[in-house]
MIPAGU-988713 format. One record per atom (N, C-alpha, C, O): x, y, z; residue in three letters. Coordinates in steps of 0.05 Angstrom, whole numbers, plus 5000, padded with zeros to 4 digits. Layout:
# MIPAGU-988713
XYZALA;...
This chain:
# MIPAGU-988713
501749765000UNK;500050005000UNK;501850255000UNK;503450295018UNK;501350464973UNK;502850604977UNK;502150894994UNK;500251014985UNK;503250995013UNK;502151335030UNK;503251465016UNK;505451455005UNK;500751665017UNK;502252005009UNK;504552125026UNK;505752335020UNK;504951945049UNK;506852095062UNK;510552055049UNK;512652175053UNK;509651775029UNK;512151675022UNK;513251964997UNK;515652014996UNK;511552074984UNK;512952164968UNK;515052384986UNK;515752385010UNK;515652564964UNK;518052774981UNK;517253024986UNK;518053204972UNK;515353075008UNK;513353165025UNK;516153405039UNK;518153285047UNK;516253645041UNK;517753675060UNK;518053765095UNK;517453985104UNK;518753635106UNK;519053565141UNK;518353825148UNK;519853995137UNK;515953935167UNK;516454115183UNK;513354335164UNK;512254545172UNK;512954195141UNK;510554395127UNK;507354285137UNK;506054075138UNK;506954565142UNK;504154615154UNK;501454395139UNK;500554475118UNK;500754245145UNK;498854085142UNK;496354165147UNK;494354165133UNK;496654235169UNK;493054225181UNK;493454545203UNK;495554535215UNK;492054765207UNK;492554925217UNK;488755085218UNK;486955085201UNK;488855195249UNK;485655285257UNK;487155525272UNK;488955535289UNK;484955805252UNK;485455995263UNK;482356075284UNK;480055985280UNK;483256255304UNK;480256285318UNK;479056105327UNK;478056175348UNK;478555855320UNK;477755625328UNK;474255685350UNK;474555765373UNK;472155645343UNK;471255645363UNK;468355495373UNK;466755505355UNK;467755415388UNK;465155265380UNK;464155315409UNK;465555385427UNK;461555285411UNK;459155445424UNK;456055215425UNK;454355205406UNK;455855015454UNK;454754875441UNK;451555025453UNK;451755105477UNK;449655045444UNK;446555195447UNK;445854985476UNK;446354745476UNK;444555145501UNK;443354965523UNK;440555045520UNK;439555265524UNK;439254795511UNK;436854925509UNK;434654765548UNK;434454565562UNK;433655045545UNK;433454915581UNK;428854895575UNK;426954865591UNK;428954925558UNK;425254955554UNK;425154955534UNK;426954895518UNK;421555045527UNK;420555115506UNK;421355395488UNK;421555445464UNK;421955595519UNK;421855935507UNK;425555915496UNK;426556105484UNK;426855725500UNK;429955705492UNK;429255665465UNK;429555835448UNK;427855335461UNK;427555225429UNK;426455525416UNK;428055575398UNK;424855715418UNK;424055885400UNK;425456075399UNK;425556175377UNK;427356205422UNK;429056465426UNK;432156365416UNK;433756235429UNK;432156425401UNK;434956275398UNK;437656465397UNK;439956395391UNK;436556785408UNK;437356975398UNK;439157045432UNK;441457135435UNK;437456965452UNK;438056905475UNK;438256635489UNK;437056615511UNK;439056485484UNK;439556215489UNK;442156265504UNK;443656445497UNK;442856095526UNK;444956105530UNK;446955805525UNK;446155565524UNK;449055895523UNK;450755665509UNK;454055675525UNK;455055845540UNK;455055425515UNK;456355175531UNK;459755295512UNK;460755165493UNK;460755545522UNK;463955665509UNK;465655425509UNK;467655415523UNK;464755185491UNK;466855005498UNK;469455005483UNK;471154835488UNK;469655155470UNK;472255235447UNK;472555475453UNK;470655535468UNK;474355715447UNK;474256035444UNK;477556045437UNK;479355975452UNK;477656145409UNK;478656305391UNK;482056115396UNK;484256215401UNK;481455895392UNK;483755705387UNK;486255705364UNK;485355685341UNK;488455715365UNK;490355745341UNK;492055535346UNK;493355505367UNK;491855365323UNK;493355215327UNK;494655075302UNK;493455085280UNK;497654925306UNK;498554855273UNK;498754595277UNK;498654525300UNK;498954395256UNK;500654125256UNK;503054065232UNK;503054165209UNK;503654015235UNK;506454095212UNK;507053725204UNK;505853545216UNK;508953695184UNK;509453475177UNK;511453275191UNK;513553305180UNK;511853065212UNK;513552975224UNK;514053085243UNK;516253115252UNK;511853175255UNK;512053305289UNK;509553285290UNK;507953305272UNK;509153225325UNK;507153085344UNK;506953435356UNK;508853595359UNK;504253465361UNK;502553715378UNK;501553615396UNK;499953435393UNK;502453715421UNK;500353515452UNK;498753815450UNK;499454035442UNK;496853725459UNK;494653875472UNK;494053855502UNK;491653855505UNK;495153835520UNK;493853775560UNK;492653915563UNK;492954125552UNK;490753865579UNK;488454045607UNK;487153785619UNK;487453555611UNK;486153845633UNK;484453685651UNK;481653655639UNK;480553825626UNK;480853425646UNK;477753405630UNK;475853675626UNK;475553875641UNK;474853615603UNK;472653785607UNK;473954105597UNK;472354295596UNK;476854135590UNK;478354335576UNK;477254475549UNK;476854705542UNK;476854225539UNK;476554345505UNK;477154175495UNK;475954145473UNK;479153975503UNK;481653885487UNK;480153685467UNK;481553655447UNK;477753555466UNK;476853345453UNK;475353505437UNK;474753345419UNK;474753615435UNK;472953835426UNK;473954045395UNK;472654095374UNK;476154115402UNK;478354175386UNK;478953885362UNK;478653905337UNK;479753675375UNK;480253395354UNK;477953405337UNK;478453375313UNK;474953455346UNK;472753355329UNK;472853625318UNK;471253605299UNK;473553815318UNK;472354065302UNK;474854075277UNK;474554165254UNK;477653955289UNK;479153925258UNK;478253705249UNK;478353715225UNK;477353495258UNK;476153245249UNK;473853345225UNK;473253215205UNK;472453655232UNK;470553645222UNK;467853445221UNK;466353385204UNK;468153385247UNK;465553185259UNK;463653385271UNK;461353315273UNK;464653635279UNK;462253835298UNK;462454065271UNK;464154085253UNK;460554205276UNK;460954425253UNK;461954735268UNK;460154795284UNK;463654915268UNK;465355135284UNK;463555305288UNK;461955315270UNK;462955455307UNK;461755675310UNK;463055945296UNK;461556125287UNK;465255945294UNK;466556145285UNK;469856135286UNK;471056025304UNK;470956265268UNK;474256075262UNK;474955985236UNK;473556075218UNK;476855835231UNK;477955775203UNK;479255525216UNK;480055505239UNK;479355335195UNK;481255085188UNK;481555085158UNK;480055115139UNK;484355025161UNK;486055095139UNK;487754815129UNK;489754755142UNK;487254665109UNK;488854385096UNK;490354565077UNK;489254715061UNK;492654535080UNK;495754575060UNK;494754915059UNK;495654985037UNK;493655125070UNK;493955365066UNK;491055385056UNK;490655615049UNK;488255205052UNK;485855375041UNK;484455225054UNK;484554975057UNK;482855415063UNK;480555405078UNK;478955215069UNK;478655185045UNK;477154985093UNK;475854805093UNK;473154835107UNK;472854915130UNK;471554765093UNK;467154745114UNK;466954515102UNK;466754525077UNK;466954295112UNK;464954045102UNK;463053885112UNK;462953815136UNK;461153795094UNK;458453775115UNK;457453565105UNK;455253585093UNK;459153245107UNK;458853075091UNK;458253015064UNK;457353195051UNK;458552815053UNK;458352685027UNK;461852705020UNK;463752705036UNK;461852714992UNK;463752694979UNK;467252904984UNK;469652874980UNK;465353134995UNK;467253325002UNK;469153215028UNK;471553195030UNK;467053145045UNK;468053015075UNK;469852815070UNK;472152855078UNK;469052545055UNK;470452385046UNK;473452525040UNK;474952515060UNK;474352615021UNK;476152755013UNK;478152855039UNK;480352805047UNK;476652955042UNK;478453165072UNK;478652875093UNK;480852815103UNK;476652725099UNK;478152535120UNK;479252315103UNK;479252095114UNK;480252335076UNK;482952105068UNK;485252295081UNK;486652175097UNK;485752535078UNK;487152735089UNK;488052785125UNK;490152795139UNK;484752795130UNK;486252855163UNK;484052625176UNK;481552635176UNK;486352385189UNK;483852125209UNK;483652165239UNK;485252335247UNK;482252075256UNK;481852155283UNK;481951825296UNK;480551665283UNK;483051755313UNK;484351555334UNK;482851605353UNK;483951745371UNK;479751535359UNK;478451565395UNK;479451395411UNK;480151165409UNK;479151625434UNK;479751465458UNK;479551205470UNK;481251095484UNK;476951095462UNK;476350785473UNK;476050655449UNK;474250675431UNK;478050505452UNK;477750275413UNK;475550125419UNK;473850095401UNK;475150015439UNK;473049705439UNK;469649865427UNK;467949725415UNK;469050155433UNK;467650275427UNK;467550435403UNK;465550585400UNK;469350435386UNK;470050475363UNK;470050345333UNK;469650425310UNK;470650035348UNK;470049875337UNK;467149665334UNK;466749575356UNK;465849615321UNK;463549455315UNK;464049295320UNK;465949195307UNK;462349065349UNK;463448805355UNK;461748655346UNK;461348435357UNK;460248735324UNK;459448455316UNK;461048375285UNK;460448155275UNK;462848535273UNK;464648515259UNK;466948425254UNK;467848365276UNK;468448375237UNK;471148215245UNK;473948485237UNK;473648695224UNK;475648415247UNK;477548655240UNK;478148685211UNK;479148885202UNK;477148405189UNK;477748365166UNK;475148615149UNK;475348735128UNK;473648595164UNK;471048835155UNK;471649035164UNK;471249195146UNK;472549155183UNK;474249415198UNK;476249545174UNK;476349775167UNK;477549355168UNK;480249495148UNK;478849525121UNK;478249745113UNK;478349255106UNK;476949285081UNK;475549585084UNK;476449795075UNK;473149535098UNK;470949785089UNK;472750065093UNK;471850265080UNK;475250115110UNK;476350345103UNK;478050335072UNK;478250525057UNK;478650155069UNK;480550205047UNK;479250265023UNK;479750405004UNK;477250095029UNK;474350095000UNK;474250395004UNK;475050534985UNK;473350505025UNK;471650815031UNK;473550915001UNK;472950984978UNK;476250865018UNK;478751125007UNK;480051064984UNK;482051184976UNK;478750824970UNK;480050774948UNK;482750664945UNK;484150714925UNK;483850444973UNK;486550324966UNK;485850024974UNK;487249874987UNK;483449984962UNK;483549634972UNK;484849464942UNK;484549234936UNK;486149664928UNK;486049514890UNK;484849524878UNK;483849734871UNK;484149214867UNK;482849244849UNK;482049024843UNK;481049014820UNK;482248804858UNK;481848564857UNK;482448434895UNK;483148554916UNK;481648144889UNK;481648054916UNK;484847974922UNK;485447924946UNK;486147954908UNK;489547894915UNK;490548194922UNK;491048234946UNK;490748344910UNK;490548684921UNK;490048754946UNK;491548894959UNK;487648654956UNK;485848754980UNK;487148655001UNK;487648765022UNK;487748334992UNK;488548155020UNK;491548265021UNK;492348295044UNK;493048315005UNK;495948475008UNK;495748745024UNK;497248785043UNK;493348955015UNK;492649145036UNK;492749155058UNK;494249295072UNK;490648935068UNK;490248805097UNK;492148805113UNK;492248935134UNK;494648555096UNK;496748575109UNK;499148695111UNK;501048625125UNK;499048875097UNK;500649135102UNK;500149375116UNK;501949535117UNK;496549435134UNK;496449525142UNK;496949495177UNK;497649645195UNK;496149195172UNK;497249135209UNK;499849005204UNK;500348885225UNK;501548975188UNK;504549035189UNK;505649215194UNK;508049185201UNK;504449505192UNK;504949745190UNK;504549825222UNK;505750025231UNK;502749655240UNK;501649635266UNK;502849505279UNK;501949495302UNK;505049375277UNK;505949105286UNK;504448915297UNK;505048795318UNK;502148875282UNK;500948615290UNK;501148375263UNK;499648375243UNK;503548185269UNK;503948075251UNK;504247785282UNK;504947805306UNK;503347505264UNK;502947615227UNK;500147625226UNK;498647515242UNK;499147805202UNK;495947955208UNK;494247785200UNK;491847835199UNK;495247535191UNK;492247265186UNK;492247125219UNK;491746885219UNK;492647245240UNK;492647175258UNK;490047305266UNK;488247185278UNK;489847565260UNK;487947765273UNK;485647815240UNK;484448025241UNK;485247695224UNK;483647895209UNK;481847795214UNK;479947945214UNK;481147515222UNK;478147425228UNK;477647345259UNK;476847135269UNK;478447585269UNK;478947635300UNK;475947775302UNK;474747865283UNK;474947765328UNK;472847995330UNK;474248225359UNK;475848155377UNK;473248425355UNK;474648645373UNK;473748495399UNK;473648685415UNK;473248355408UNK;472648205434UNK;474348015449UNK;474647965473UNK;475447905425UNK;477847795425UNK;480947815417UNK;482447655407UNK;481148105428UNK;483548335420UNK;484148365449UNK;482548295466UNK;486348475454UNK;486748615481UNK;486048905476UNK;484948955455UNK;486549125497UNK;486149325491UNK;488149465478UNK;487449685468UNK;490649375475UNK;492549495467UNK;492749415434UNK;493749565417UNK;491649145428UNK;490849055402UNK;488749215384UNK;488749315361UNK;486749175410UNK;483949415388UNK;485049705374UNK;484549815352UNK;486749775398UNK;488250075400UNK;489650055364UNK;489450235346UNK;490649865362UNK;493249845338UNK;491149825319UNK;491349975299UNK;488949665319UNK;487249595304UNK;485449785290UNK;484249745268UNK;485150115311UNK;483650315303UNK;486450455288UNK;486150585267UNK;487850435295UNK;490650625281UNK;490550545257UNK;489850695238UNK;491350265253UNK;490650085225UNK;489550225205UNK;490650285184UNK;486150295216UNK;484250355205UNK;484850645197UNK;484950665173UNK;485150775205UNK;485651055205UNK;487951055185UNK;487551185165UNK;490850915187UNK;492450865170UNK;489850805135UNK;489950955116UNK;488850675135UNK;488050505107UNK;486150835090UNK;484950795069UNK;486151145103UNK;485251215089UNK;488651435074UNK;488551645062UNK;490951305082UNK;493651435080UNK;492751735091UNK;492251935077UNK;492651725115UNK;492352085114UNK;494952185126UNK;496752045136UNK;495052515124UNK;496552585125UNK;497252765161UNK;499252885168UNK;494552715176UNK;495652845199UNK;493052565217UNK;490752525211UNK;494552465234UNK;492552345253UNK;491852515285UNK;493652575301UNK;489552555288UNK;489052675318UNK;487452415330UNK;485452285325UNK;489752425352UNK;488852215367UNK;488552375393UNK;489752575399UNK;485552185413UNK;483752375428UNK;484752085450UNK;483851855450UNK;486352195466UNK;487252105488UNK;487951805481UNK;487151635496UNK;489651695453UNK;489651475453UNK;490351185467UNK;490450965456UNK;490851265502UNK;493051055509UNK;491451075533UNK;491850895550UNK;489351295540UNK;488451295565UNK;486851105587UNK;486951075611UNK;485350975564UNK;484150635575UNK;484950405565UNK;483350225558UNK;488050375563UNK;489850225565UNK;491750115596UNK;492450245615UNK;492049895590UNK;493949845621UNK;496349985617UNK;497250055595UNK;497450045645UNK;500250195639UNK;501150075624UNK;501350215604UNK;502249805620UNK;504649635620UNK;504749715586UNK;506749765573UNK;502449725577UNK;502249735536UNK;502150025533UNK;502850085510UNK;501450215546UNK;501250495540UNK;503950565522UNK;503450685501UNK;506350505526UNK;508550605517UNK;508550485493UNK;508350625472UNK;508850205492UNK;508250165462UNK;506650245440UNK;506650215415UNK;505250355459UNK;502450475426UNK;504150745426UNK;505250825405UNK;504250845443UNK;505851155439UNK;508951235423UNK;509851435414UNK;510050895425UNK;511650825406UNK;512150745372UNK;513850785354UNK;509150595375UNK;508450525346UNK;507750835335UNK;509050905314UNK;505551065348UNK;505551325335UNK;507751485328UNK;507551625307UNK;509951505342UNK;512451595340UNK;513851515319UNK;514951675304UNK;514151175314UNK;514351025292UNK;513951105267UNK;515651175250UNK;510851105266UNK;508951225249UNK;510251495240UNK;510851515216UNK;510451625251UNK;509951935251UNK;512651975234UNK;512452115214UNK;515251865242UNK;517451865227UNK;516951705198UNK;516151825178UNK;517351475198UNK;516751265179UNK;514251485150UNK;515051535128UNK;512351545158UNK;510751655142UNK;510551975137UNK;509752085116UNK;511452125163UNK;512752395156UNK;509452505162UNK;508552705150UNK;508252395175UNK;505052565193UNK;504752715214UNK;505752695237UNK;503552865207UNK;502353065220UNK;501553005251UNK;499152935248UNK;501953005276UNK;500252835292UNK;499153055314UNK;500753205325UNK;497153065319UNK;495853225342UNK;495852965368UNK;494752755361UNK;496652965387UNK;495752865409UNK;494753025438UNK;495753195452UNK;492752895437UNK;491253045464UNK;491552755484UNK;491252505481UNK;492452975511UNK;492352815534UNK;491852935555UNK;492453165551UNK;490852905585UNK;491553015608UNK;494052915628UNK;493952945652UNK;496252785614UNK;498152685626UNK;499952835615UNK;501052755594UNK;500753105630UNK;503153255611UNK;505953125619UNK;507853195606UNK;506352985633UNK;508652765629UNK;509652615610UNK;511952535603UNK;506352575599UNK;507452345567UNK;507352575545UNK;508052505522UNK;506852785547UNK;507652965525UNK;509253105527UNK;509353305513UNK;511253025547UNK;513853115548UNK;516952965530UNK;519153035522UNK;514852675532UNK;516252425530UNK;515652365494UNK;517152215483UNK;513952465481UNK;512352345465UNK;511952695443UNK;512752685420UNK;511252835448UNK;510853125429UNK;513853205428UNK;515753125441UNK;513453385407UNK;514653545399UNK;515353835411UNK;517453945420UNK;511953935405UNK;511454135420UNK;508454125434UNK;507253925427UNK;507054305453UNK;506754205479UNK;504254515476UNK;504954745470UNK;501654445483UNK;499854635476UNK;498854595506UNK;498454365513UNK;498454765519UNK;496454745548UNK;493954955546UNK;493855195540UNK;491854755555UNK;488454875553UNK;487154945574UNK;488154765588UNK;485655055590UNK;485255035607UNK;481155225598UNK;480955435586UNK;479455095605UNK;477455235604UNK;476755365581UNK;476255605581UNK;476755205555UNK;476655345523UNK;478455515513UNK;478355605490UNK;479855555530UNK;482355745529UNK;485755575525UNK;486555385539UNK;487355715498UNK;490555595505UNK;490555825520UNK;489556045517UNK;492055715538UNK;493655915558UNK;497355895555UNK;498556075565UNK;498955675541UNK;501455635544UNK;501955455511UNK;500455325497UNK;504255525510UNK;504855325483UNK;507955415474UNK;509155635479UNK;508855195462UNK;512455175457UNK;513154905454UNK;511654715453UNK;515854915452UNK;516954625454UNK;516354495471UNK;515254625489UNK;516654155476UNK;514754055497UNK;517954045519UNK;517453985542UNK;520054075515UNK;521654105532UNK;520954375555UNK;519954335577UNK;521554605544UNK;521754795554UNK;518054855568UNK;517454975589UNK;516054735548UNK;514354805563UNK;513454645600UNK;511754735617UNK;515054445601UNK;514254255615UNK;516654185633UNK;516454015650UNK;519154335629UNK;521654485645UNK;521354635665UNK;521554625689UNK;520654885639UNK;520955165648UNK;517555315653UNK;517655555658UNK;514655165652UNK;512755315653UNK;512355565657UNK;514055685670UNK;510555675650UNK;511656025656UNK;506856095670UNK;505456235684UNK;506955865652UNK;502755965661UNK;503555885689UNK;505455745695UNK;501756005707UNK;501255795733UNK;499255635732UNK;498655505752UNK;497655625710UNK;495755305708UNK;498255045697UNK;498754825705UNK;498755125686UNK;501254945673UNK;503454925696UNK;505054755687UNK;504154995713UNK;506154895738UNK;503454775754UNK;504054635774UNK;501054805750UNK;499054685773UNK;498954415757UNK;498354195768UNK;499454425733UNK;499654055721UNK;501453905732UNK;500953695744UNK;504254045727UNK;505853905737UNK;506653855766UNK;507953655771UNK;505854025785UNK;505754015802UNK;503853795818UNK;504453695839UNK;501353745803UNK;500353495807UNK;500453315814UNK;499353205833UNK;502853195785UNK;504252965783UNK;504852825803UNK;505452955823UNK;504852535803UNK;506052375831UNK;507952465828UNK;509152525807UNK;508952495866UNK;512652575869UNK;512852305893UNK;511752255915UNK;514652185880UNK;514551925897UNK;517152035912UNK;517751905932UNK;518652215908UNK;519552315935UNK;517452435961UNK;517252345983UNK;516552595953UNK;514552625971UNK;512152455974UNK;510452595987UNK;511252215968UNK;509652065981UNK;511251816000UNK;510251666017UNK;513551845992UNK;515651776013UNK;515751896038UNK;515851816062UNK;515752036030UNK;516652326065UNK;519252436064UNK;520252586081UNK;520452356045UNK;523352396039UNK;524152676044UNK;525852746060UNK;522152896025UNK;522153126030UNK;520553286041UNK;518253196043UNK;521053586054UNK;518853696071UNK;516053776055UNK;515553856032UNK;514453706081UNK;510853706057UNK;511053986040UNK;512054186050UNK;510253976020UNK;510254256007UNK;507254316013UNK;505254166011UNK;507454606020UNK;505454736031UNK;505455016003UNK;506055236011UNK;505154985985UNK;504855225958UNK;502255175962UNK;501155005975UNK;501455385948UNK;498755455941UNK;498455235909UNK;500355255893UNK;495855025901UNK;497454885883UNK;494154975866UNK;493254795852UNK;492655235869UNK;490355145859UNK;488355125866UNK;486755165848UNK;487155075890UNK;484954915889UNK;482855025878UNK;482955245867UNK;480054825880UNK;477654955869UNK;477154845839UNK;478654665831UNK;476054895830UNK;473754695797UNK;474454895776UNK;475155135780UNK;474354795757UNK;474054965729UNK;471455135737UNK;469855075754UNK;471455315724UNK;469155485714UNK;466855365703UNK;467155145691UNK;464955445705UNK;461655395691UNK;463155485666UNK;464455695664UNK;462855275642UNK;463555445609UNK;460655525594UNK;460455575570UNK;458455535615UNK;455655605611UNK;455555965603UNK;454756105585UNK;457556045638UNK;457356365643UNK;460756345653UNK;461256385677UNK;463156275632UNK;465356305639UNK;466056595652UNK;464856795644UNK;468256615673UNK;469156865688UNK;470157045670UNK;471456955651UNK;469857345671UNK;471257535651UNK;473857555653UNK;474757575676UNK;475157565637UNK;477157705647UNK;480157435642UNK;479757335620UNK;482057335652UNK;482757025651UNK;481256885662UNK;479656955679UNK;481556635651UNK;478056445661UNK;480656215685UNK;480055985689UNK;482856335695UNK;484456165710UNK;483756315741UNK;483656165760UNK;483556545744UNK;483656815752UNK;481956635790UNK;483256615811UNK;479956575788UNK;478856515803UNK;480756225824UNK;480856195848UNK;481756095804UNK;484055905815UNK;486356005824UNK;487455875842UNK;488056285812UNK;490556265805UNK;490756415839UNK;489256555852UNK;493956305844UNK;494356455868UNK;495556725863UNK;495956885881UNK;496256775829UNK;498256955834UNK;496157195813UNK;497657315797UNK;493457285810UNK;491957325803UNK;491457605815UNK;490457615838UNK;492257885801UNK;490958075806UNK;488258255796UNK;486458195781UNK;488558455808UNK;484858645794UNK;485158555757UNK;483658435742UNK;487658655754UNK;487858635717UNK;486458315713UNK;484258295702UNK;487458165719UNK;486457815713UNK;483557815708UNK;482457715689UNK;482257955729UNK;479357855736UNK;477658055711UNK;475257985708UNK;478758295693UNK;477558425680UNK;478058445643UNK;476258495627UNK;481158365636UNK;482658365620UNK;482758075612UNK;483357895628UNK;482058015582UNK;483457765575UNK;485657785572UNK;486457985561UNK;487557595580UNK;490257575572UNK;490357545538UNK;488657475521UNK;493257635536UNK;493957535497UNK;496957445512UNK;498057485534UNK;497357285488UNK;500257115485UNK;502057345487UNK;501957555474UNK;504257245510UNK;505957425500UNK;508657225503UNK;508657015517UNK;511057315487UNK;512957155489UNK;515457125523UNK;516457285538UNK;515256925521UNK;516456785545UNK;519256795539UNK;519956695517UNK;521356915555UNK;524756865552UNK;526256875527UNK;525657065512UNK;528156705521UNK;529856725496UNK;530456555476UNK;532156525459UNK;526356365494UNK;526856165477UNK;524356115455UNK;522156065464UNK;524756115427UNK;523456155408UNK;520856015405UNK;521155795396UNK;518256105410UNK;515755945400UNK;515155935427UNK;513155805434UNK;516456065446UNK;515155915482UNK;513356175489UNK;514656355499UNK;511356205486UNK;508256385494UNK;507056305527UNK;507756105540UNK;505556475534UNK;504256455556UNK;501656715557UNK;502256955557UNK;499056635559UNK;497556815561UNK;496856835582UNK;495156675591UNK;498057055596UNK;498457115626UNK;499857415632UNK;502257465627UNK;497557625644UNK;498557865648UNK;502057855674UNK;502658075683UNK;503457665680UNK;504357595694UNK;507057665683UNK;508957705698UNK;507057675656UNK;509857705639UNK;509158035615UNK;510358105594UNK;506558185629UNK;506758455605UNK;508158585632UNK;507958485654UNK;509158775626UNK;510359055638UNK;508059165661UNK;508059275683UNK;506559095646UNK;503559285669UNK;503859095691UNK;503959215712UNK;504058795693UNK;503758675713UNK;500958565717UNK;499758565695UNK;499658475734UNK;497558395737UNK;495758535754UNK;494158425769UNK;495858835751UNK;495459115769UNK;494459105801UNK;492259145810UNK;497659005820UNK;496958945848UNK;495959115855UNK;495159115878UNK;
């Protein structure tokens, strides 16, 4: 099977890119909602998102549930329709609203959900899983010696060999870490050129998480793709991205290399991630209890989000400016691409 990624594509060019980004989902709470639609109130679950994916580099996305972050995957997926914003394939603008057009755009950009076993159709065999993508996208051949070569070049491509082991498997009798390779597979058979995967490793056992995060990395070189990954474990997108997007409440608030973002944090929602993290020094007792301020308290209602930074109500280091002023990106140190939208780093300060 041949990918578009094989030709001589060059490393590092913009694939998939959303300006504004934003989606707004309607709460309808009655009757006088269904007719007023002019005052309805609605669910800010996106707001004014920018974001790139480039060729042969991985994009993490982190926040904590309920961020955006899945939300964002389906709106470049083009599975939700944007409230307002741009998505952009190779530099021109994209709206698609199924049929033939949609088709087209998802041989281009595939989406990896979170739970394979629910992804997949269990009354099907994985041999109907692959076929019907390749048929969709036009690489099953052209005959039945063609197709069955497909097959097994796509879970070769998965490392599930050898793949007449698994094609007349049913997803029931996969592990989870198999289904996982099995949806990748699938996603592979339409050759696209950027995969967003929506927490792919998260209802997996530890022990296989790394290997699927391996096979994408694999992937990602080997084929020269585009990859969005969303997670709330900014540890593995330290380990695993490139570069390193943090969300918090429909909002990026931080973004850069995933080194420096996840080093050097500069948001204080983004040191409240990492600070999270198990410290098996300190569940030891090894070191003295840290007593920081780390946070506390819930996301925001994204019904009637807070004015002003929507962190503002959490943040410890949060002045009058926070609670009235949106933040804008501004650049972080001397190191190139590292942003933070946080009055914390303008000259005004955060007006104590």
């Amino acid at each position: 099977m041949t990918s578009v990624q094989d030709a001589e594509a060059p490393a590092g060019e913009v694939v998939l890119e959303a300006q504004g980004l934003t989606k707004h989902f309607p709460v309808r709470r009655g009757l006088r909602d269904l007719f007023n639609r002019r005052d309805r109130a609605a669910v800010h679950a996106v707001d004014d998102v920018h974001l790139i994916l480039r060729r042969g580099r991985v994009t993490a996305l982190v926040g904590e549930s309920g961020s955006g972050k899945s939300t964002v995957a389906r709106l470049l997926a083009q599975l939700y329709p944007r409230t307002d914003g741009d998505i952009k394939l190779h530099g021109t603008s994209t709206r698609v609203r199924g049929g033939r057009n949609f088709r087209r755009y998802a041989a281009r950009v595939q989406m990896i959900f979170q739970d394979p076993f629910a992804s997949l159709n269990p009354v099907h065999t994985i041999r109907y899983h692959l076929t019907r993508a390749l048929k969709i996208h036009g690489n099953a051949g052209t005959n039945a010696a063609e197709l069955e070569q497909a097959l097994h070049d796509v879970l070769n491509r998965v490392s599930m060999t050898p793949p007449e082991r698994y094609l007349d498997k049913f997803p029931h009798e996969l592990s989870g870490g198999q289904r996982q390779r099995v949806a990748i597979a699938r996603a592979l058979g339409a050759n696209p050129e950027a995969l967003l995967a929506d927490e792919p490793v998260s209802m997996l056992d530890v022990s296989i998480r790394l290997g699927v995060l391996n096979l994408l990395r694999d992937l990602k070189e080997r084929l020269n793709l585009a990859i969005l990954y969303i997670t709330h474990d900014i540890a593995s997108a330290r380990y695993f991205a490139d570069d390193t997007m943090v969300m918090y409440a429909g909002r990026m608030v931080e973004g850069g290399d995933s080194e420096t973002v996840t080093q050097s944090p500069a948001h204080p929602y983004t040191k409240l991630l990492i600070d999270s993290a198990p410290d098996p020094d300190r569940l030891l007792g090894e070191l003295e209890p840290d007593t920081r301020d780390r946070g506390n308290g819930e996301p925001p209602s994204l019904i009637n989000p807070p004015a002003g930074c929507r962190f503002h109500p959490r943040c410890p280091m949060a002045g009058p400016r926070c609670e009235t002023e949106l933040p804008v990106p501004l650049v972080i140190g001397d190191k190139p691409g590292h942003w933070a939208a946080c009055w914390l780093y303008d000259e005004q300060g955060v007006g104590r």
